[in-house]
N, CA, C and O atoms as a Maestro MAE file, in Angstrom:
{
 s_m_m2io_version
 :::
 2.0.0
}

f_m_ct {
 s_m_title
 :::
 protein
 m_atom[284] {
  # First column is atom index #
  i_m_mmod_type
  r_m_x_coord
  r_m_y_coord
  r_m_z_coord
  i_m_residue_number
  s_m_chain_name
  s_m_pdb_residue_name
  s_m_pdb_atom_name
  i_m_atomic_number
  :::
  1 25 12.031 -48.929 62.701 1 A "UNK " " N  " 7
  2 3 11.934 -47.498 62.650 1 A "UNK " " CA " 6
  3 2 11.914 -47.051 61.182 1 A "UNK " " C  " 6
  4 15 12.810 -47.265 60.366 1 A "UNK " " O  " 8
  5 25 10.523 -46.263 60.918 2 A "UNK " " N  " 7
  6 3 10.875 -46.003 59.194 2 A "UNK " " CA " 6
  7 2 11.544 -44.596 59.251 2 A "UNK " " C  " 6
  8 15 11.358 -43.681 60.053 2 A "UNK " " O  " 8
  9 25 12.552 -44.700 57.943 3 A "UNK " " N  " 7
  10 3 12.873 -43.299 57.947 3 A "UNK " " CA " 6
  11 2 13.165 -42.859 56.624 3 A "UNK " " C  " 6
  12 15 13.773 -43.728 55.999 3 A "UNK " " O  " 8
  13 25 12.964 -41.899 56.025 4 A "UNK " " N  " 7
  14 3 12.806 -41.347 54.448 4 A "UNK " " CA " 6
  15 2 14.243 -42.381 53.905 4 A "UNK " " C  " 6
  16 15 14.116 -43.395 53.218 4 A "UNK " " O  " 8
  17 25 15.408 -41.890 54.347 5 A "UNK " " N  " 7
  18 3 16.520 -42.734 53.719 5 A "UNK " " CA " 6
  19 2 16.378 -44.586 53.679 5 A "UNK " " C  " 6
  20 15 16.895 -45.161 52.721 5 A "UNK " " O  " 8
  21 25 15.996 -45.027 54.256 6 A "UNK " " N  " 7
  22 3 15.089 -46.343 53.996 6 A "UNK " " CA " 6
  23 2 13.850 -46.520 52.934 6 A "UNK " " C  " 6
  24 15 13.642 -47.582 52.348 6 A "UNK " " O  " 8
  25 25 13.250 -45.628 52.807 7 A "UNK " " N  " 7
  26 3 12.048 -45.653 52.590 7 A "UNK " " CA " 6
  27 2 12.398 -45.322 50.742 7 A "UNK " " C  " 6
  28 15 11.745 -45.711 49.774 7 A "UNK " " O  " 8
  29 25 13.430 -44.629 50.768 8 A "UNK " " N  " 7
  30 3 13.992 -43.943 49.261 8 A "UNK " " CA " 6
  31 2 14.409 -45.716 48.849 8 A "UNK " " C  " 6
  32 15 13.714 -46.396 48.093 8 A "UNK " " O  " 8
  33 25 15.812 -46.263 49.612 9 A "UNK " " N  " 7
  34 3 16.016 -47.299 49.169 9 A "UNK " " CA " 6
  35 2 15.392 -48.599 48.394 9 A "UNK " " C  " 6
  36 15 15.705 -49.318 47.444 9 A "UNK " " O  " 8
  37 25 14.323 -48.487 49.350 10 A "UNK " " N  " 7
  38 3 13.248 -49.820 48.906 10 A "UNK " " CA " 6
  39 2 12.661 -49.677 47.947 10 A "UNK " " C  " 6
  40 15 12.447 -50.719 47.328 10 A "UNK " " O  " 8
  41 25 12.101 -48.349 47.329 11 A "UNK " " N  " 7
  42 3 11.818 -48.084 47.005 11 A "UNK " " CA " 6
  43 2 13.037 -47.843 45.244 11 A "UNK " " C  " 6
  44 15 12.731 -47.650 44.068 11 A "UNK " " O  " 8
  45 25 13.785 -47.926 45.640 12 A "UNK " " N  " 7
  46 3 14.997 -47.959 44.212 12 A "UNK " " CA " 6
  47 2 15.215 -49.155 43.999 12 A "UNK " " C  " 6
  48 15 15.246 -49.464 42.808 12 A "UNK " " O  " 8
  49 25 15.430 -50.191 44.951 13 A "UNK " " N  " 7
  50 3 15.029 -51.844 44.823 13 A "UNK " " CA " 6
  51 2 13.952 -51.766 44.065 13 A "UNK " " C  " 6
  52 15 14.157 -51.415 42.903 13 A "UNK " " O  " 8
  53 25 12.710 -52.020 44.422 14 A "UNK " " N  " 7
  54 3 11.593 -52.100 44.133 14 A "UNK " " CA " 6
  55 2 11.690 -52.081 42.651 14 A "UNK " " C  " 6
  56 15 11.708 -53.098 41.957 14 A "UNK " " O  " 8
  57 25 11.783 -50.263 41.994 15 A "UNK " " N  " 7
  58 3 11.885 -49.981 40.881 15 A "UNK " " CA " 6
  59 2 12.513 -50.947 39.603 15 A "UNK " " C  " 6
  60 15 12.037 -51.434 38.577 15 A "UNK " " O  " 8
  61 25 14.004 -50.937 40.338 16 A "UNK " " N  " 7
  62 3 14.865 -51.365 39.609 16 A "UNK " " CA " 6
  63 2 14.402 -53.462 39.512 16 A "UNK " " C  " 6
  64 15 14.453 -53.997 38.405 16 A "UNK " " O  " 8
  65 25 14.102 -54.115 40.477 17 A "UNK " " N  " 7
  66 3 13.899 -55.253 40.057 17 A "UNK " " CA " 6
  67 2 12.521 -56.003 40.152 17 A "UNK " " C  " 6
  68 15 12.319 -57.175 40.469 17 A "UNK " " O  " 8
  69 25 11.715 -55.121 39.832 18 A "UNK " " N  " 7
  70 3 10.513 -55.727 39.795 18 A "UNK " " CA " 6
  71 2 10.177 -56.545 38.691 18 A "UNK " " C  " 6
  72 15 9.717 -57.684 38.602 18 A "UNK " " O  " 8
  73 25 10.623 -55.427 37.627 19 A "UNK " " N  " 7
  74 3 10.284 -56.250 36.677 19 A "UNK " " CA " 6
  75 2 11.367 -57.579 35.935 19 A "UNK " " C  " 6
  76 15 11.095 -58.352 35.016 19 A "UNK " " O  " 8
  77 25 12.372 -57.476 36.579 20 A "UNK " " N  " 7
  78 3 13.382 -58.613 36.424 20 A "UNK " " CA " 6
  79 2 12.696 -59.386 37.227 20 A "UNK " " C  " 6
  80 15 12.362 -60.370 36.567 20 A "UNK " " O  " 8
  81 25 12.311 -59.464 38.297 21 A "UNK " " N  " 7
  82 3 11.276 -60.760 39.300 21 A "UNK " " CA " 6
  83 2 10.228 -61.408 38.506 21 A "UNK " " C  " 6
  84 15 10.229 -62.633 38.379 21 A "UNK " " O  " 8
  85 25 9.282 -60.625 37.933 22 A "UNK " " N  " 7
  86 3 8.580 -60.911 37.253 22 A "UNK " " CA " 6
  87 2 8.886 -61.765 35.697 22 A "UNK " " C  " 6
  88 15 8.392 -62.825 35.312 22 A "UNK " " O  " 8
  89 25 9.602 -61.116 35.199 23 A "UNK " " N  " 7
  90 3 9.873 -61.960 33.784 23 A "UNK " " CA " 6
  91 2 10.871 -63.175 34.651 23 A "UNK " " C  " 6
  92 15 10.915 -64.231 34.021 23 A "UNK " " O  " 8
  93 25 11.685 -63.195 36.002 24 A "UNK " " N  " 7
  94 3 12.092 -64.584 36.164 24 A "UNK " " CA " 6
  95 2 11.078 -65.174 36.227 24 A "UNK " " C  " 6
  96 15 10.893 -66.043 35.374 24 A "UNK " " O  " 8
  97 25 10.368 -65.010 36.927 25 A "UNK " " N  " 7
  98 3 8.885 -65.676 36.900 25 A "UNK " " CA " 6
  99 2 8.355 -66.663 35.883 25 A "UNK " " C  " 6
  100 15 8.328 -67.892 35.836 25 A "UNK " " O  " 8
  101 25 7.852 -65.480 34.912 26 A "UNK " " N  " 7
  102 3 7.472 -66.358 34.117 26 A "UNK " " CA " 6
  103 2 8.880 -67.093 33.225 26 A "UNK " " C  " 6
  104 15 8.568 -68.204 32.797 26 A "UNK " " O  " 8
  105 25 9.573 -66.899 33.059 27 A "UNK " " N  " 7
  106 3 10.928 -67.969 32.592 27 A "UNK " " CA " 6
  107 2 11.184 -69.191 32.944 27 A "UNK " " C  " 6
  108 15 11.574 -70.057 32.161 27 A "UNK " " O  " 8
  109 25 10.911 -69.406 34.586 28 A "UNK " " N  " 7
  110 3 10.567 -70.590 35.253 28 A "UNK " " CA " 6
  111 2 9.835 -70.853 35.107 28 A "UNK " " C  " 6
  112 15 9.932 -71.970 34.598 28 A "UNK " " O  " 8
  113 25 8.726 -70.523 35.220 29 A "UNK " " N  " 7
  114 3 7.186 -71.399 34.540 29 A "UNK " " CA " 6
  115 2 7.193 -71.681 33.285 29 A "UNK " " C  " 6
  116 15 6.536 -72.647 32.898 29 A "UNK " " O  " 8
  117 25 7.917 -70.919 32.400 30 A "UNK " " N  " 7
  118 3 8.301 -71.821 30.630 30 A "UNK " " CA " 6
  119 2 8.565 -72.713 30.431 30 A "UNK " " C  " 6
  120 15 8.079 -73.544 29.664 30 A "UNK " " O  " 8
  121 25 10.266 -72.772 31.758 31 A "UNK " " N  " 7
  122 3 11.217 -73.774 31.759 31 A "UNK " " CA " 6
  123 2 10.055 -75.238 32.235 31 A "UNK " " C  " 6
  124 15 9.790 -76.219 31.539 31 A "UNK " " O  " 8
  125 25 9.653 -74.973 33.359 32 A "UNK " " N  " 7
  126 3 8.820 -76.080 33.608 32 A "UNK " " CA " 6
  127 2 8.031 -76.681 33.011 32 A "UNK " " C  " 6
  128 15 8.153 -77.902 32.907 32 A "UNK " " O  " 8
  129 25 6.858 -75.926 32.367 33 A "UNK " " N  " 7
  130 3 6.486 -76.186 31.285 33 A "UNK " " CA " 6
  131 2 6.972 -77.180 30.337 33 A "UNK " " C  " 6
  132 15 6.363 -78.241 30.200 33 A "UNK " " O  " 8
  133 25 7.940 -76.934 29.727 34 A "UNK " " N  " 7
  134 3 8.962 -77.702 28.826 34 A "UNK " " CA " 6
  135 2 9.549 -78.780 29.313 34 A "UNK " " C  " 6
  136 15 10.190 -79.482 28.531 34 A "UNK " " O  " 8
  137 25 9.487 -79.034 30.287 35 A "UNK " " N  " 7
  138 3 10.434 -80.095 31.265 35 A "UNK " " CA " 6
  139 2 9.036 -80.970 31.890 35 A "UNK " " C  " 6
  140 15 9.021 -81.315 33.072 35 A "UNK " " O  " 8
  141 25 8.455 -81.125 31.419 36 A "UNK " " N  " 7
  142 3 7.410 -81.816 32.697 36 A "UNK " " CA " 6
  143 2 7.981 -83.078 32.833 36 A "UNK " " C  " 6
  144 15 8.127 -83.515 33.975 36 A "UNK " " O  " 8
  145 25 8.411 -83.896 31.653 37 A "UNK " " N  " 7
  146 3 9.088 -85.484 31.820 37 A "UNK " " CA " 6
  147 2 10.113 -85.067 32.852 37 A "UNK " " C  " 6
  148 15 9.972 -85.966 33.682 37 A "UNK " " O  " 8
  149 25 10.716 -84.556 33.153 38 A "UNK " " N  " 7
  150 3 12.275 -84.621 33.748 38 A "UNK " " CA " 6
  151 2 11.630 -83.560 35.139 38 A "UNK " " C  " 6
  152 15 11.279 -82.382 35.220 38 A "UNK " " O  " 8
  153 25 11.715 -84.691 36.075 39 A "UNK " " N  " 7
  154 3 10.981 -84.677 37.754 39 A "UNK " " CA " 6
  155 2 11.793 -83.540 38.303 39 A "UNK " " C  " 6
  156 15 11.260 -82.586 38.869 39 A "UNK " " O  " 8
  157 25 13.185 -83.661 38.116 40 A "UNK " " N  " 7
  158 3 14.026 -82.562 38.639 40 A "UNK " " CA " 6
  159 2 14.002 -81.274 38.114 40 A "UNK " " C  " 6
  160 15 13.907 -80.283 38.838 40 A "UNK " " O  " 8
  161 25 14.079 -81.223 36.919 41 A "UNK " " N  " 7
  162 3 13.990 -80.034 36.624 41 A "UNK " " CA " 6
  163 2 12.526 -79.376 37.128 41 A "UNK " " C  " 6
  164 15 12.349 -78.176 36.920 41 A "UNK " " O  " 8
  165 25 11.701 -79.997 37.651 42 A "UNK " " N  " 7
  166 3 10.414 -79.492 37.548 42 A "UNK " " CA " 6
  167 2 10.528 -79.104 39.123 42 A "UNK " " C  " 6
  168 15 9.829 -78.148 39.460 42 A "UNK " " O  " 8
  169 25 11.157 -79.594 39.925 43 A "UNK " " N  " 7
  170 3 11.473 -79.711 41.176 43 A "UNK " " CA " 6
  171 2 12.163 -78.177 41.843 43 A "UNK " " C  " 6
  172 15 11.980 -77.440 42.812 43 A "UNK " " O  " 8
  173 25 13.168 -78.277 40.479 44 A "UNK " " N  " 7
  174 3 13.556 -77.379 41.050 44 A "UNK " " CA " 6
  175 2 13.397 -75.929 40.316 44 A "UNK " " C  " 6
  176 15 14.143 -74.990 40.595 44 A "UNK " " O  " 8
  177 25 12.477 -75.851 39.467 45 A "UNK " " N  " 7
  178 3 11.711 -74.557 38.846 45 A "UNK " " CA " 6
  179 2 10.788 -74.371 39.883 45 A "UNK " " C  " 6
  180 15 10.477 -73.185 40.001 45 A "UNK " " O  " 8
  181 25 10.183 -75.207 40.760 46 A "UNK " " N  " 7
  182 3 8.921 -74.931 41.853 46 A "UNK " " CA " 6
  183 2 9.816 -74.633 42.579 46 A "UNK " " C  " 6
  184 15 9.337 -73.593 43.030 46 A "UNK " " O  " 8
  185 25 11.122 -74.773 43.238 47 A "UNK " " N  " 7
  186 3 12.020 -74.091 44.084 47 A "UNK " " CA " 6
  187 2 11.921 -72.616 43.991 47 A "UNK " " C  " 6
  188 15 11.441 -71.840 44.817 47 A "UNK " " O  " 8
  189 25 12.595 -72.304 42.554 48 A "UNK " " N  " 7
  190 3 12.766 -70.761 42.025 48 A "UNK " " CA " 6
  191 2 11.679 -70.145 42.022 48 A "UNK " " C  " 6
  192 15 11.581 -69.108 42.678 48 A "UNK " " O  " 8
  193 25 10.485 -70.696 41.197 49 A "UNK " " N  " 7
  194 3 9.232 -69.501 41.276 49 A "UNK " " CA " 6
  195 2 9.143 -69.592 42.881 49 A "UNK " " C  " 6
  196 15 9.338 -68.575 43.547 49 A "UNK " " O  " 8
  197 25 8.854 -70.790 43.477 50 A "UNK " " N  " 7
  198 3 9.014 -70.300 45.353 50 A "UNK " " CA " 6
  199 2 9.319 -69.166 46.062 50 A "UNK " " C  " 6
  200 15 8.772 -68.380 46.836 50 A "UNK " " O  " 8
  201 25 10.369 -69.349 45.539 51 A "UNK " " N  " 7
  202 3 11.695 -67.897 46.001 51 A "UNK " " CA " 6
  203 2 11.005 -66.561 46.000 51 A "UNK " " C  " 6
  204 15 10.708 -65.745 46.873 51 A "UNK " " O  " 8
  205 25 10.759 -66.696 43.787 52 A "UNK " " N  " 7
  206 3 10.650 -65.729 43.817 52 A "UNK " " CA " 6
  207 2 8.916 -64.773 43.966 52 A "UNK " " C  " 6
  208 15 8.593 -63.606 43.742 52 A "UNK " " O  " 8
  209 25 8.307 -65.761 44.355 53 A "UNK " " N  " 7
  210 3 6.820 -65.224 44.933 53 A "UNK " " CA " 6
  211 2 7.298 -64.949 46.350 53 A "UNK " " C  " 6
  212 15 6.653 -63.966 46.713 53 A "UNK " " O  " 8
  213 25 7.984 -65.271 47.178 54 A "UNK " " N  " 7
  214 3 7.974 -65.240 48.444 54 A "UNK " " CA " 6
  215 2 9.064 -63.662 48.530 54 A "UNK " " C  " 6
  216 15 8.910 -63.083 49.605 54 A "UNK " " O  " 8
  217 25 9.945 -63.057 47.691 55 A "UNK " " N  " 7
  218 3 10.408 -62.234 47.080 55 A "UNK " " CA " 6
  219 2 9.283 -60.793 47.092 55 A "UNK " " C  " 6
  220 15 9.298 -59.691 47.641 55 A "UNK " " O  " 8
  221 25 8.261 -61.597 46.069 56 A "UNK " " N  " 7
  222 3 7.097 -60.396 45.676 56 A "UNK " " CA " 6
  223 2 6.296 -60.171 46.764 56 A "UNK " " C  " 6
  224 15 6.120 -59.006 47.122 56 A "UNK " " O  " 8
  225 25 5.722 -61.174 47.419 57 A "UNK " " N  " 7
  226 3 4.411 -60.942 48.325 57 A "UNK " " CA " 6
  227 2 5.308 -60.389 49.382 57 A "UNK " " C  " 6
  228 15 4.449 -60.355 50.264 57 A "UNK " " O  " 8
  229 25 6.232 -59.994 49.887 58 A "UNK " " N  " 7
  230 3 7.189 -59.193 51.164 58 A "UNK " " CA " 6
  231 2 7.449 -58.097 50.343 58 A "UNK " " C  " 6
  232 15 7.919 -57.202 51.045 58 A "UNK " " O  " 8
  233 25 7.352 -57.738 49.109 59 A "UNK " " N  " 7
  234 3 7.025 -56.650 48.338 59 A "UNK " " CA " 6
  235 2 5.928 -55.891 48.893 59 A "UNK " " C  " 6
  236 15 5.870 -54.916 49.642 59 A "UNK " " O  " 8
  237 25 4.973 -56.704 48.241 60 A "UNK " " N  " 7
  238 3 3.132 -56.055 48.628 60 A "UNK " " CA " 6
  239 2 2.547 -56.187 49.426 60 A "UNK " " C  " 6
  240 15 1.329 -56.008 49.459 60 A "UNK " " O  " 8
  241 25 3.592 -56.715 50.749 61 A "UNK " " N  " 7
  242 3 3.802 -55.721 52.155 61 A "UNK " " CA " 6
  243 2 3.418 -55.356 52.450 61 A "UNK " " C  " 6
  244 15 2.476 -55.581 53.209 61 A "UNK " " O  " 8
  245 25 4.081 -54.033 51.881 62 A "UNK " " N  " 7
  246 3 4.319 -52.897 52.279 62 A "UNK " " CA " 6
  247 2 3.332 -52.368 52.662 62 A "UNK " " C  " 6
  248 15 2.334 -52.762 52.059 62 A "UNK " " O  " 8
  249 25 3.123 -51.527 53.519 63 A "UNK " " N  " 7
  250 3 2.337 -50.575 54.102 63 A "UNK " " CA " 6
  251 2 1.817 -49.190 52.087 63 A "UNK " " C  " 6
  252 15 0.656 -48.846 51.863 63 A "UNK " " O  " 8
  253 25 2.605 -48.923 51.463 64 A "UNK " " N  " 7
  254 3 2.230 -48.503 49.873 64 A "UNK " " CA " 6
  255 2 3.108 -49.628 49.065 64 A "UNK " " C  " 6
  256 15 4.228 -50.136 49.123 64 A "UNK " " O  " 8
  257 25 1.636 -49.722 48.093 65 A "UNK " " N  " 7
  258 3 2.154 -50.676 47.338 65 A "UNK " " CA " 6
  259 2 2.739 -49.749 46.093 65 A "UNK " " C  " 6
  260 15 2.229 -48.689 45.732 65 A "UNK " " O  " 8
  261 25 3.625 -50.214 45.654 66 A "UNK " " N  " 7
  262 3 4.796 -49.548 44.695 66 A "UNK " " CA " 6
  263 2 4.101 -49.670 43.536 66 A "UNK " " C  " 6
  264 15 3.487 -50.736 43.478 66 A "UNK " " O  " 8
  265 25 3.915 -48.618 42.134 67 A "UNK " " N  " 7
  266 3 3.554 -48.231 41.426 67 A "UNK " " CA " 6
  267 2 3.539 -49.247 40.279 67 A "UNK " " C  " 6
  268 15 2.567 -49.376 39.536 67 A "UNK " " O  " 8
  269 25 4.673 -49.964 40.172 68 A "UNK " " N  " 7
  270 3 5.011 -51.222 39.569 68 A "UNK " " CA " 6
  271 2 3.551 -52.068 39.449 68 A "UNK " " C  " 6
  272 15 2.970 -52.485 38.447 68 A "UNK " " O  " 8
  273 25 3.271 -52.134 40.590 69 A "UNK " " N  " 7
  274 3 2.500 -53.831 40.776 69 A "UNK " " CA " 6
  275 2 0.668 -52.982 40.831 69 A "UNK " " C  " 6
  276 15 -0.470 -53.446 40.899 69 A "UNK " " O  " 8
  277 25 1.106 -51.909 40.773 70 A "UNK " " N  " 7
  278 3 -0.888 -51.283 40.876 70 A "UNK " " CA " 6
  279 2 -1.057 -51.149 39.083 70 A "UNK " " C  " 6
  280 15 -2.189 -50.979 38.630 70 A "UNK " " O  " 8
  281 25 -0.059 -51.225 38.296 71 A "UNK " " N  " 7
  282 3 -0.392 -51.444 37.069 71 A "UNK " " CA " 6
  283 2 -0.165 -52.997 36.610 71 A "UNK " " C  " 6
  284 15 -0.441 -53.348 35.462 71 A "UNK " " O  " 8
  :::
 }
 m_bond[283] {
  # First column is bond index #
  i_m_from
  i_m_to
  i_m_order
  :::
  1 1 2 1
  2 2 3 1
  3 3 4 2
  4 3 5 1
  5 5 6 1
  6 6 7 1
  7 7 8 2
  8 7 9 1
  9 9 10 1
  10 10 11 1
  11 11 12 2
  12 11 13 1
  13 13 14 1
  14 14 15 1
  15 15 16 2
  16 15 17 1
  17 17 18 1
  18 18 19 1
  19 19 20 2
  20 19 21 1
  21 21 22 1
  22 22 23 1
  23 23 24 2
  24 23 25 1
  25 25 26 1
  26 26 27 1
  27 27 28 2
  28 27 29 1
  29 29 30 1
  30 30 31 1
  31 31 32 2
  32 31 33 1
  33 33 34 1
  34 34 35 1
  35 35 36 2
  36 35 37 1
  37 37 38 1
  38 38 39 1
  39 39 40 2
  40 39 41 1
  41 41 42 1
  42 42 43 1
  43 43 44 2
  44 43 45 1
  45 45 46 1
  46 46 47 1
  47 47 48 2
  48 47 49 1
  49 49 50 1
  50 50 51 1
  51 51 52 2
  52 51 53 1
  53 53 54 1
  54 54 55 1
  55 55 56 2
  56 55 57 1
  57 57 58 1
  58 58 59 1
  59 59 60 2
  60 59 61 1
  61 61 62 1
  62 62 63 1
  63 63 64 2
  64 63 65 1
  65 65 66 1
  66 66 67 1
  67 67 68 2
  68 67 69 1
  69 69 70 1
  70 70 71 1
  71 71 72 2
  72 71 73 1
  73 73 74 1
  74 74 75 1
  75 75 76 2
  76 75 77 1
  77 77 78 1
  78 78 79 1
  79 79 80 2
  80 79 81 1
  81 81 82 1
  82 82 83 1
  83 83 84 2
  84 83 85 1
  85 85 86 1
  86 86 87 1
  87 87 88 2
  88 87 89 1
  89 89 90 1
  90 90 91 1
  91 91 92 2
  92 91 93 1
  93 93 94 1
  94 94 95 1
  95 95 96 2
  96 95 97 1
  97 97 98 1
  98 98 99 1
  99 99 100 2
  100 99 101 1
  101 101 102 1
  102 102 103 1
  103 103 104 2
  104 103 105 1
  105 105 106 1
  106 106 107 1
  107 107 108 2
  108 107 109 1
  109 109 110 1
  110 110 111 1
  111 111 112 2
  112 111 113 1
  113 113 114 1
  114 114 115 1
  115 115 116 2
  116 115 117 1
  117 117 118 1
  118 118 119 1
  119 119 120 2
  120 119 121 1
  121 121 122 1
  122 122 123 1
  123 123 124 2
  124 123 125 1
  125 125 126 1
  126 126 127 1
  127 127 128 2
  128 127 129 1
  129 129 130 1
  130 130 131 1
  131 131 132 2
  132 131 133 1
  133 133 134 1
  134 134 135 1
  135 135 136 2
  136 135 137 1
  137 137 138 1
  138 138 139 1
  139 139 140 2
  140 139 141 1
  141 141 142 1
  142 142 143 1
  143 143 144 2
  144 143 145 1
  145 145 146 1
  146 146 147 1
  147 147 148 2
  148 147 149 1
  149 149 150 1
  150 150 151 1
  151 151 152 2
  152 151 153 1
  153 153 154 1
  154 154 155 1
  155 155 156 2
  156 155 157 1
  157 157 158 1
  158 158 159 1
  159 159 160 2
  160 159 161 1
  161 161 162 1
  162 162 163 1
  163 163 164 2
  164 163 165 1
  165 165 166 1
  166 166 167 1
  167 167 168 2
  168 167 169 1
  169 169 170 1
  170 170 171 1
  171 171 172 2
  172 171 173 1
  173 173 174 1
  174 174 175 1
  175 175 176 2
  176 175 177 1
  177 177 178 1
  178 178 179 1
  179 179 180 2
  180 179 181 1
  181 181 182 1
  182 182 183 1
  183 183 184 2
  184 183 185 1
  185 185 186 1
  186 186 187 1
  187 187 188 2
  188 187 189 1
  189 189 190 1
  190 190 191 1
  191 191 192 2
  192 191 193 1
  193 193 194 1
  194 194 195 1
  195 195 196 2
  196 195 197 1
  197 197 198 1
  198 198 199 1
  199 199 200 2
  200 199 201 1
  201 201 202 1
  202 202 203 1
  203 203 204 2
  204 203 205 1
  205 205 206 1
  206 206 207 1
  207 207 208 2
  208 207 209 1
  209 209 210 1
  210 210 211 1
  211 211 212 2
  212 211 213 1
  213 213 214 1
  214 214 215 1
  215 215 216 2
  216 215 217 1
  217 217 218 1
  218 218 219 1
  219 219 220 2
  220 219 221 1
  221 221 222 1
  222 222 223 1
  223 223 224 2
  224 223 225 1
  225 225 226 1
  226 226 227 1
  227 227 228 2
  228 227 229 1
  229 229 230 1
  230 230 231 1
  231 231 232 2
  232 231 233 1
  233 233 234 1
  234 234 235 1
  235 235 236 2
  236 235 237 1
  237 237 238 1
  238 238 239 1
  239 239 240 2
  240 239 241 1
  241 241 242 1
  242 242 243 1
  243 243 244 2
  244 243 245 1
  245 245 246 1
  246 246 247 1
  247 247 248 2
  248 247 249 1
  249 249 250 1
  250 250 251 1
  251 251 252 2
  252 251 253 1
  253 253 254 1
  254 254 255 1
  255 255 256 2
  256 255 257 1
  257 257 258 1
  258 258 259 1
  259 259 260 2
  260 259 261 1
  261 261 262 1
  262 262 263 1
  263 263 264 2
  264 263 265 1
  265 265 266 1
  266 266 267 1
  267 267 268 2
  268 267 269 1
  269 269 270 1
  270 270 271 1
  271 271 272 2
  272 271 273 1
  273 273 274 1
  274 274 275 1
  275 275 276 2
  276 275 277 1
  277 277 278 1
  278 278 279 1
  279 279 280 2
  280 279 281 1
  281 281 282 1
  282 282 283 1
  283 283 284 2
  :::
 }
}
């Protein structure tokens, strides 16, 4: 059921950690980067960016995509 007080929330999520998602993002792909000898660490940076794409794309969802990600 959508309803404005939901719709405000996600929308203050959204705002507030988009762009923290994003720079984790690329932080893990640095880290990996830097690590390619060492299997684990690489293992588990493809864990985290995992996460956090699976994070974004239940983002852009949404029925409106949030102002964030159209720029």
């Amino acid at each position: 059921m959508r309803s404005d007080d939901l719709f405000r929330e996600m929308n203050y999520v959204i705002e507030n950690f988009s762009q923290y998602l994003i720079s984790s993002l690329v932080l893990a792909m640095n880290l990996t980067l830097e690590s390619l000898k060492n299997i684990e660490n690489v293992k588990t940076n493809y864990g985290v960016m995992n996460s956090i794409l699976h994070i974004i794309k239940s983002i852009l969802g949404q029925e409106e995509l949030p102002d964030f990600y159209e720029e």
